[in-house]
PDBQT receptor file of N, H, CA, C and O in Angstrom, charges set to zero:
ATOM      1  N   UNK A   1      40.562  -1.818  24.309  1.00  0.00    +0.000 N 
ATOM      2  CA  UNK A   1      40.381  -0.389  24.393  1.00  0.00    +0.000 C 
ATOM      3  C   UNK A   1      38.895  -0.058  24.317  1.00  0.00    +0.000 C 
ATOM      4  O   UNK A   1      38.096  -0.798  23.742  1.00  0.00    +0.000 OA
ATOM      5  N   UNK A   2      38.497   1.271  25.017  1.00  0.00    +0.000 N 
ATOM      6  H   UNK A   2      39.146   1.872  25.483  1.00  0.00    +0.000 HD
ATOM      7  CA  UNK A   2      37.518   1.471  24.878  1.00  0.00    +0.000 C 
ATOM      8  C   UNK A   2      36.890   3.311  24.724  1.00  0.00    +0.000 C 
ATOM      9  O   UNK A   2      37.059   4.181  25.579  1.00  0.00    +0.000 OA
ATOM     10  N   UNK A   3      36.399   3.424  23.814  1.00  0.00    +0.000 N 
ATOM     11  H   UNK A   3      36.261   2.718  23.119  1.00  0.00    +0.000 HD
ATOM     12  CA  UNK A   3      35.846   4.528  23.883  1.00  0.00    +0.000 C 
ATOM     13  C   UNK A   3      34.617   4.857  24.831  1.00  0.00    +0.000 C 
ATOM     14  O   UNK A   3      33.812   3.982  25.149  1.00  0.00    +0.000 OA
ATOM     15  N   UNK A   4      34.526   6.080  25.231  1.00  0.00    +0.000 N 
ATOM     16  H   UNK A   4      35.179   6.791  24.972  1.00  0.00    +0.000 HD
ATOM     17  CA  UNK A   4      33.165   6.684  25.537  1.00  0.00    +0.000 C 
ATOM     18  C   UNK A   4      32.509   8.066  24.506  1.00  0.00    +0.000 C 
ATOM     19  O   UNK A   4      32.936   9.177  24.193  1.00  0.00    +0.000 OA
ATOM     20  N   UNK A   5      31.291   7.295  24.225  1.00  0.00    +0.000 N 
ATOM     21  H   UNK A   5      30.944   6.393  24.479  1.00  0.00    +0.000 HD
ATOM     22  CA  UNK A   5      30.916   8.773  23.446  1.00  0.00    +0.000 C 
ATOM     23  C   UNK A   5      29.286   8.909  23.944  1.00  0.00    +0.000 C 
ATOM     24  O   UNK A   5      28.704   7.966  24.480  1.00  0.00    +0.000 OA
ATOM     25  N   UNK A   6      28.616  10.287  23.673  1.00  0.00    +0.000 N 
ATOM     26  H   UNK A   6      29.089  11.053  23.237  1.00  0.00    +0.000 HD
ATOM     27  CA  UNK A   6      27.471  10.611  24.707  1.00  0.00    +0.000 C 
ATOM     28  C   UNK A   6      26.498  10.688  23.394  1.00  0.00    +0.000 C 
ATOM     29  O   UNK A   6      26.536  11.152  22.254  1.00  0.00    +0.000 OA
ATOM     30  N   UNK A   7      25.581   9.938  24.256  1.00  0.00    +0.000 N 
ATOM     31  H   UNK A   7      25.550   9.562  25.182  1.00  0.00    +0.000 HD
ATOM     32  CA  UNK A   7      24.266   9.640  22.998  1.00  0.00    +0.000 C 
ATOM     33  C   UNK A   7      22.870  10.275  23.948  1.00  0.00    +0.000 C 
ATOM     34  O   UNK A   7      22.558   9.712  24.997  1.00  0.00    +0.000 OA
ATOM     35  N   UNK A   8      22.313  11.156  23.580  1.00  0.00    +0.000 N 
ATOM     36  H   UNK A   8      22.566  11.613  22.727  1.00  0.00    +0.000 HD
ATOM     37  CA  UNK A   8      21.032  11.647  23.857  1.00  0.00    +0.000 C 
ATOM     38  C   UNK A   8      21.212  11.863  25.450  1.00  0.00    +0.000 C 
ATOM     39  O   UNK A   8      20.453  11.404  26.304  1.00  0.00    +0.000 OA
ATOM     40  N   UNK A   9      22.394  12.671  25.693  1.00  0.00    +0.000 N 
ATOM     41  H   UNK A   9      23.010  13.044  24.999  1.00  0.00    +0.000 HD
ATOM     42  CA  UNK A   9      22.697  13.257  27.281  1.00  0.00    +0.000 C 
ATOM     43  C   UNK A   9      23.087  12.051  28.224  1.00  0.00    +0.000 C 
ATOM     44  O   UNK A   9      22.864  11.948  29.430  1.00  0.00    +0.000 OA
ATOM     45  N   UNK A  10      23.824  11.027  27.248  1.00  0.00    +0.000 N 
ATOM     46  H   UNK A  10      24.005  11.111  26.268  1.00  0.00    +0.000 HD
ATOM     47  CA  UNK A  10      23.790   9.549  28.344  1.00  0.00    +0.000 C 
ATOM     48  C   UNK A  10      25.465   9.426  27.908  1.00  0.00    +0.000 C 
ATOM     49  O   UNK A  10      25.771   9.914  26.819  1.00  0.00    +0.000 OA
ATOM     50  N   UNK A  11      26.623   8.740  28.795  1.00  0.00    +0.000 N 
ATOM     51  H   UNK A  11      26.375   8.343  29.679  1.00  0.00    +0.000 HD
ATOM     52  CA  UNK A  11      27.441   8.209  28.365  1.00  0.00    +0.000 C 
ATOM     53  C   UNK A  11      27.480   6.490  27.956  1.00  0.00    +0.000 C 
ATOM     54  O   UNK A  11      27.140   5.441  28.503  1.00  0.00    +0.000 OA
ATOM     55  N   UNK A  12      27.799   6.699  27.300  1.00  0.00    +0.000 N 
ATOM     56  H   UNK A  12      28.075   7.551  26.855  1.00  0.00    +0.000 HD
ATOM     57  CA  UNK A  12      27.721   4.790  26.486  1.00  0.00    +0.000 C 
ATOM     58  C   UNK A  12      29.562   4.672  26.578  1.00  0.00    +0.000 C 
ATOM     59  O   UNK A  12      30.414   5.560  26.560  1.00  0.00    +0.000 OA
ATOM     60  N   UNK A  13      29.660   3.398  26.663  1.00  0.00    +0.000 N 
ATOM     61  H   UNK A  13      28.968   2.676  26.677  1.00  0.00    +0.000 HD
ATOM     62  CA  UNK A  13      31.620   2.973  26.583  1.00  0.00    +0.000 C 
ATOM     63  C   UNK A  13      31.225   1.853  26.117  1.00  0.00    +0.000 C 
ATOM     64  O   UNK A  13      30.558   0.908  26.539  1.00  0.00    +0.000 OA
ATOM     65  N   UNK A  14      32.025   2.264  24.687  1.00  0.00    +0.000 N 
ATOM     66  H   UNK A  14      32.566   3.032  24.344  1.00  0.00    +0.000 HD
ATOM     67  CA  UNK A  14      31.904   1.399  23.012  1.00  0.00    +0.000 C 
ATOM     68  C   UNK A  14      33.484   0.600  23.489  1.00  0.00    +0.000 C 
ATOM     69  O   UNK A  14      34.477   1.285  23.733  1.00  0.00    +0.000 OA
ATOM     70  N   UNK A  15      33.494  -0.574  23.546  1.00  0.00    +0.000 N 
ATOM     71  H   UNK A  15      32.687  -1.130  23.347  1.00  0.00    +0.000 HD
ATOM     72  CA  UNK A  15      34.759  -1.501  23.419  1.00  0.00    +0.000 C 
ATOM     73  C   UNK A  15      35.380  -1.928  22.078  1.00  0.00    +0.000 C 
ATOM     74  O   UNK A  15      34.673  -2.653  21.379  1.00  0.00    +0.000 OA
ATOM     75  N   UNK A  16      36.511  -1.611  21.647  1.00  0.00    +0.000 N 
ATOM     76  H   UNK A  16      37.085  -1.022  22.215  1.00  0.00    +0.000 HD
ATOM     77  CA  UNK A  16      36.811  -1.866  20.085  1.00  0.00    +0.000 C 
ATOM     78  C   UNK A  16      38.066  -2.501  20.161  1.00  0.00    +0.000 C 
ATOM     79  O   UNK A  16      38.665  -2.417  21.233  1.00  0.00    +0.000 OA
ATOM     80  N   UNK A  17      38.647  -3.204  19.104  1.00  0.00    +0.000 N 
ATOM     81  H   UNK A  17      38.160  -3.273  18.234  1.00  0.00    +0.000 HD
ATOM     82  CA  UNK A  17      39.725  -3.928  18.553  1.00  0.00    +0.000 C 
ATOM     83  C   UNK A  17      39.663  -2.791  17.592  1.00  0.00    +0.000 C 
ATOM     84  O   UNK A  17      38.720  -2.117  17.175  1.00  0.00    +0.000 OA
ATOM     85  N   UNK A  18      41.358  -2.771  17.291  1.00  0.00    +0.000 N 
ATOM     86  H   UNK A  18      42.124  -3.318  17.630  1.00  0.00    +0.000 HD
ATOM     87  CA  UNK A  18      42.129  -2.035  16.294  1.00  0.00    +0.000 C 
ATOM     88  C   UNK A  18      42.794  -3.270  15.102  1.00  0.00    +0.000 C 
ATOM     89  O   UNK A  18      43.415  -4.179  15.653  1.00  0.00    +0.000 OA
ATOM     90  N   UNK A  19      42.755  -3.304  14.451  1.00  0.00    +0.000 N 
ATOM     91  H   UNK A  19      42.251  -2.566  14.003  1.00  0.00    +0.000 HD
ATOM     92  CA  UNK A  19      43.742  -3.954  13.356  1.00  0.00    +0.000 C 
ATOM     93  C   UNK A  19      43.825  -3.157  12.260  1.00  0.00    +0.000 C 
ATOM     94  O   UNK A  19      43.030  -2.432  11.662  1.00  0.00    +0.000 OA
ATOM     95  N   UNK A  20      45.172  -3.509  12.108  1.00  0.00    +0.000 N 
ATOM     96  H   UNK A  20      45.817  -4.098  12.594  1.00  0.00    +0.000 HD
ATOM     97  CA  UNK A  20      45.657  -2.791  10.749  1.00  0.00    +0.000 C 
ATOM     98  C   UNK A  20      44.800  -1.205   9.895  1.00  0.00    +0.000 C 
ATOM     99  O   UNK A  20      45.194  -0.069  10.159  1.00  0.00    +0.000 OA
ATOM    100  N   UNK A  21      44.156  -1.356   9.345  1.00  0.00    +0.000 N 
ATOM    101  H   UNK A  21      43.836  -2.279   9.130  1.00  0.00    +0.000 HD
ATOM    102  CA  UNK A  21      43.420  -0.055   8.760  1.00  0.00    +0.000 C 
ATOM    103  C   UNK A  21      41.466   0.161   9.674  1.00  0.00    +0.000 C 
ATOM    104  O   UNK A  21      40.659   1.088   9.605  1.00  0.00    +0.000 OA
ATOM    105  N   UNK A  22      41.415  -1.267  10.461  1.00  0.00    +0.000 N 
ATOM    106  H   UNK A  22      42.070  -2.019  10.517  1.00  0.00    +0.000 HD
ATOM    107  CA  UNK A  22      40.281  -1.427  10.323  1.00  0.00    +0.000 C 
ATOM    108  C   UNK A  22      39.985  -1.127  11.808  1.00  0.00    +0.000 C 
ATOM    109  O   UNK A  22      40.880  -1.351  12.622  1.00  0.00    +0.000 OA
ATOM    110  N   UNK A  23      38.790  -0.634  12.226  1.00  0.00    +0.000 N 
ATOM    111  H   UNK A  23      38.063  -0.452  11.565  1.00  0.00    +0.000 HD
ATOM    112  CA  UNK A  23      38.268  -0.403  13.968  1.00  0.00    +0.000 C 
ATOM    113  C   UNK A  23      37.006  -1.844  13.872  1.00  0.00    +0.000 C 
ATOM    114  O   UNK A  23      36.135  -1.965  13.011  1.00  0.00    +0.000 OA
ATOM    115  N   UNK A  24      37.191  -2.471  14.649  1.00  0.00    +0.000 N 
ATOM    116  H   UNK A  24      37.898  -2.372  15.348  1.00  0.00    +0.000 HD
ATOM    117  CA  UNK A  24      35.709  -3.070  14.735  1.00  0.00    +0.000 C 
ATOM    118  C   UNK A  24      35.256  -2.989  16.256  1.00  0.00    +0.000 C 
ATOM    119  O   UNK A  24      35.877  -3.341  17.259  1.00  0.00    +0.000 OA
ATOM    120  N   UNK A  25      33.790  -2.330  16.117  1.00  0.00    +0.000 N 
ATOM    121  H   UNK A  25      33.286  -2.044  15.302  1.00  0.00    +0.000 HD
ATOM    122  CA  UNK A  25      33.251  -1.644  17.512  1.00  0.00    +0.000 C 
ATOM    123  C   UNK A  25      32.599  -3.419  18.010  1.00  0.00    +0.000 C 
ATOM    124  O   UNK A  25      32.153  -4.222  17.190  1.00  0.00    +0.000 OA
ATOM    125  N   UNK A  26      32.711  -3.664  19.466  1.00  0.00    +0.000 N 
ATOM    126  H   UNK A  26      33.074  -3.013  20.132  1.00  0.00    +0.000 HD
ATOM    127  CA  UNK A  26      32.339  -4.364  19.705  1.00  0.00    +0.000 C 
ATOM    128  C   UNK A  26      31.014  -4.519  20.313  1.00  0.00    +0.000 C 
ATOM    129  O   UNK A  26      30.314  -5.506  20.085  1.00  0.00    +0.000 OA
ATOM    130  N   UNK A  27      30.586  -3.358  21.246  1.00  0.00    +0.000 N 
ATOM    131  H   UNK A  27      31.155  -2.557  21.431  1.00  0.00    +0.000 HD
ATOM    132  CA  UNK A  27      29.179  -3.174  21.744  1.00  0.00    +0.000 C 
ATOM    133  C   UNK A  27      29.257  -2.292  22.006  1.00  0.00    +0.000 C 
ATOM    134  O   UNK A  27      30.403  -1.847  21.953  1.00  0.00    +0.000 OA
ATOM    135  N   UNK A  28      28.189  -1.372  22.470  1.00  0.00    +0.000 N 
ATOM    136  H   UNK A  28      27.258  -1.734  22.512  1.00  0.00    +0.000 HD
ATOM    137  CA  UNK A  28      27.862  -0.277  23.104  1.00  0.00    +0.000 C 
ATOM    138  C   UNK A  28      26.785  -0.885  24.674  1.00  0.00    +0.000 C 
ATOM    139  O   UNK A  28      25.825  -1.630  24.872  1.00  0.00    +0.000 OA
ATOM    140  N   UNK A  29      27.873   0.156  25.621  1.00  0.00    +0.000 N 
ATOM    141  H   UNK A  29      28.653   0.761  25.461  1.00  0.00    +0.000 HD
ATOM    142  CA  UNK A  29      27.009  -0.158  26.911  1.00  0.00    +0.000 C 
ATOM    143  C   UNK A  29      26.933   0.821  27.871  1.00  0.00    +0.000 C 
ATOM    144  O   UNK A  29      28.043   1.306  28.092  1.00  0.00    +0.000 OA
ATOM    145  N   UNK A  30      26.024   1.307  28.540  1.00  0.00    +0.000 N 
ATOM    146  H   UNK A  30      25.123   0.914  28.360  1.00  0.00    +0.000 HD
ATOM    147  CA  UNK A  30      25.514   2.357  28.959  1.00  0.00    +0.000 C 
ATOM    148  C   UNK A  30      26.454   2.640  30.279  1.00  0.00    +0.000 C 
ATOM    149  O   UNK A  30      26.646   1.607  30.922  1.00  0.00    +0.000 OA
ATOM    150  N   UNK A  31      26.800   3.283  30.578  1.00  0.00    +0.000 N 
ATOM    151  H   UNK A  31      26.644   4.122  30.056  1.00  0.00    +0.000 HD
ATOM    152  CA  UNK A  31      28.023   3.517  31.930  1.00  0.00    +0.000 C 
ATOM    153  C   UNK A  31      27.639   4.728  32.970  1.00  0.00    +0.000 C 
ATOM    154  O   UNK A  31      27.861   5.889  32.627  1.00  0.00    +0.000 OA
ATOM    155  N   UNK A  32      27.066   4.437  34.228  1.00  0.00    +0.000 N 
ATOM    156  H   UNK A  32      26.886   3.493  34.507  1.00  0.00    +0.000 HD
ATOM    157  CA  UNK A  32      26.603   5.400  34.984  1.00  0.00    +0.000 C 
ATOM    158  C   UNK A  32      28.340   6.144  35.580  1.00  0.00    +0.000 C 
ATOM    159  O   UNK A  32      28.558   7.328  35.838  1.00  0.00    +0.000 OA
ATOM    160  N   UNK A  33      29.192   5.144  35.644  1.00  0.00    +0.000 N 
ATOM    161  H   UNK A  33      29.016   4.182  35.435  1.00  0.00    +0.000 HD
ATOM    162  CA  UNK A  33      30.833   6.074  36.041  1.00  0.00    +0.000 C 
ATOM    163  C   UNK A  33      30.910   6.984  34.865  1.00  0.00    +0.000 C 
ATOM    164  O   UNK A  33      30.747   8.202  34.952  1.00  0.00    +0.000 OA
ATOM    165  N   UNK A  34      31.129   6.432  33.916  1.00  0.00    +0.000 N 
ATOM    166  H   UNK A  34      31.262   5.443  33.845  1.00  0.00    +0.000 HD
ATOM    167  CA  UNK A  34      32.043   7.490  32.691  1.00  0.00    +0.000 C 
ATOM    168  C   UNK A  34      30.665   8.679  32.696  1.00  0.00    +0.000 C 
ATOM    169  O   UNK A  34      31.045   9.849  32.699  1.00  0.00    +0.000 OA
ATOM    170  N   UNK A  35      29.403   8.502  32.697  1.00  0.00    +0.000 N 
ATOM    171  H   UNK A  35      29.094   7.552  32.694  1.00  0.00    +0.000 HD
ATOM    172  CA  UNK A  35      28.764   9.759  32.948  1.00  0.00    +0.000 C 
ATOM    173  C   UNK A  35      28.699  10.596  34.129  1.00  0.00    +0.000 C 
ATOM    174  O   UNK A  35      28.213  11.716  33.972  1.00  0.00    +0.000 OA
ATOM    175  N   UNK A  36      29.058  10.293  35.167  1.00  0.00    +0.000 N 
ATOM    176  H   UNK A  36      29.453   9.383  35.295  1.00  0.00    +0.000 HD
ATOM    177  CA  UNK A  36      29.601  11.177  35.936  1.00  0.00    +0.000 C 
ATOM    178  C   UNK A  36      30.975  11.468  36.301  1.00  0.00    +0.000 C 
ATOM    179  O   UNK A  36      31.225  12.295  37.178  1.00  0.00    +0.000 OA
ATOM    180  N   UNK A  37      32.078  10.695  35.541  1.00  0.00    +0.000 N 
ATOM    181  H   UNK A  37      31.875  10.023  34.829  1.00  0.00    +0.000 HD
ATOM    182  CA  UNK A  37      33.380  11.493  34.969  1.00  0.00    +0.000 C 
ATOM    183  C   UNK A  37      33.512  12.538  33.635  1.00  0.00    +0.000 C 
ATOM    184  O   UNK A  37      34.339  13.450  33.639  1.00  0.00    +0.000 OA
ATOM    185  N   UNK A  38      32.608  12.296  32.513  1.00  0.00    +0.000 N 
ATOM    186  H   UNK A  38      31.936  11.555  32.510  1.00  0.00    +0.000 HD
ATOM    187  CA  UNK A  38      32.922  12.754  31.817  1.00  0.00    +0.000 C 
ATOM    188  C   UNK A  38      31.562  13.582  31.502  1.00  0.00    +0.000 C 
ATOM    189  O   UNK A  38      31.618  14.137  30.404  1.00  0.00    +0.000 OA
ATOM    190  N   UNK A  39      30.659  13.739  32.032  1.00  0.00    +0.000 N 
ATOM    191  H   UNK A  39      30.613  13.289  32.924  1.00  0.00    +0.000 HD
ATOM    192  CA  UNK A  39      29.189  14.268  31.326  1.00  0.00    +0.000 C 
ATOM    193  C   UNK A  39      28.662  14.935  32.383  1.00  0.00    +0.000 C 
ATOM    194  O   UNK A  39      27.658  15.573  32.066  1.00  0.00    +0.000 OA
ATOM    195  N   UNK A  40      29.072  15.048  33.895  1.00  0.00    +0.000 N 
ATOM    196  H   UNK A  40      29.887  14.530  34.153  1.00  0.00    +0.000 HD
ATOM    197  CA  UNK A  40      28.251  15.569  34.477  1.00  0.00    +0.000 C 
ATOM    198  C   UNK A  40      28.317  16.692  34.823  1.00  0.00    +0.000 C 
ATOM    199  O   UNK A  40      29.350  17.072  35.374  1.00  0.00    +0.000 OA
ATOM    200  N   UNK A  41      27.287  17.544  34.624  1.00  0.00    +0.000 N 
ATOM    201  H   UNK A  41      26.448  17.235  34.177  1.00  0.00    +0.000 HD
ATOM    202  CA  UNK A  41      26.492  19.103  34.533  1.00  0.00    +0.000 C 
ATOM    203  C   UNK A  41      26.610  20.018  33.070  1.00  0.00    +0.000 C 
ATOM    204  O   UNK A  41      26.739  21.168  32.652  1.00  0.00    +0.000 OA
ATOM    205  N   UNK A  42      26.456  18.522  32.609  1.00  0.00    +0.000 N 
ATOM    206  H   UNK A  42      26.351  17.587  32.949  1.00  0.00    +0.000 HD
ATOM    207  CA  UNK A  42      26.815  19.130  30.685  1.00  0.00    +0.000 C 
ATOM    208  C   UNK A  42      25.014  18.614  30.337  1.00  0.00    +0.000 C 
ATOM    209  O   UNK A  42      24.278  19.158  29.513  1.00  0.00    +0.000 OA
ATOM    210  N   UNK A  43      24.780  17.843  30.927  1.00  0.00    +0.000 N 
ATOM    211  H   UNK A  43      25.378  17.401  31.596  1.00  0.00    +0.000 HD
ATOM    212  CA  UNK A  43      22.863  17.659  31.006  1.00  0.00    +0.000 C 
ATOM    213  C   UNK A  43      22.307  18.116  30.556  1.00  0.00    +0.000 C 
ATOM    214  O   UNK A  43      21.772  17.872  29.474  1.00  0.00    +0.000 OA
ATOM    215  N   UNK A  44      22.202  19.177  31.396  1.00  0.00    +0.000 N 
ATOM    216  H   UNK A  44      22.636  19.376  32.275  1.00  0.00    +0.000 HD
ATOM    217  CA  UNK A  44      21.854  20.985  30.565  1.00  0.00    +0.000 C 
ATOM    218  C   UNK A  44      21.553  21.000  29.703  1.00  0.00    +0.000 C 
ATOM    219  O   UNK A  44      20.467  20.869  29.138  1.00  0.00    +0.000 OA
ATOM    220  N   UNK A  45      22.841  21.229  29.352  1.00  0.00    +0.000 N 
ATOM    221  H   UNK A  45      23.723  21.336  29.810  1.00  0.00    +0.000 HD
ATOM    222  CA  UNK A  45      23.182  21.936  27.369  1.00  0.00    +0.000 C 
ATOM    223  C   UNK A  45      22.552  21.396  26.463  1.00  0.00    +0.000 C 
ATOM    224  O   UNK A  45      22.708  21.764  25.299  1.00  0.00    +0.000 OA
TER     225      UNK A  45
């Protein structure tokens, strides 16, 4: 699984394992798709 979350007007897609109570993030990597699915003309703001 993977999250996307936006760091300084950029989208990053964080890859994580779930177990039991615990998340462990595996990397963060910079994604020119998920920022223009999910971030673009939010720039701006």
């Amino acid at each position: 699984m993977a999250v996307v979350v936006k760091v300084d007007d950029y989208a990053w897609l964080v890859p994580y394992v779930e177990k039991d109570e615990e998340i462990f993030l595996k990397a963060i990597i910079p994604s020119r798709r998920a920022f223009k699915q999910y971030l673009k003309g939010q720039a701006d703001e």
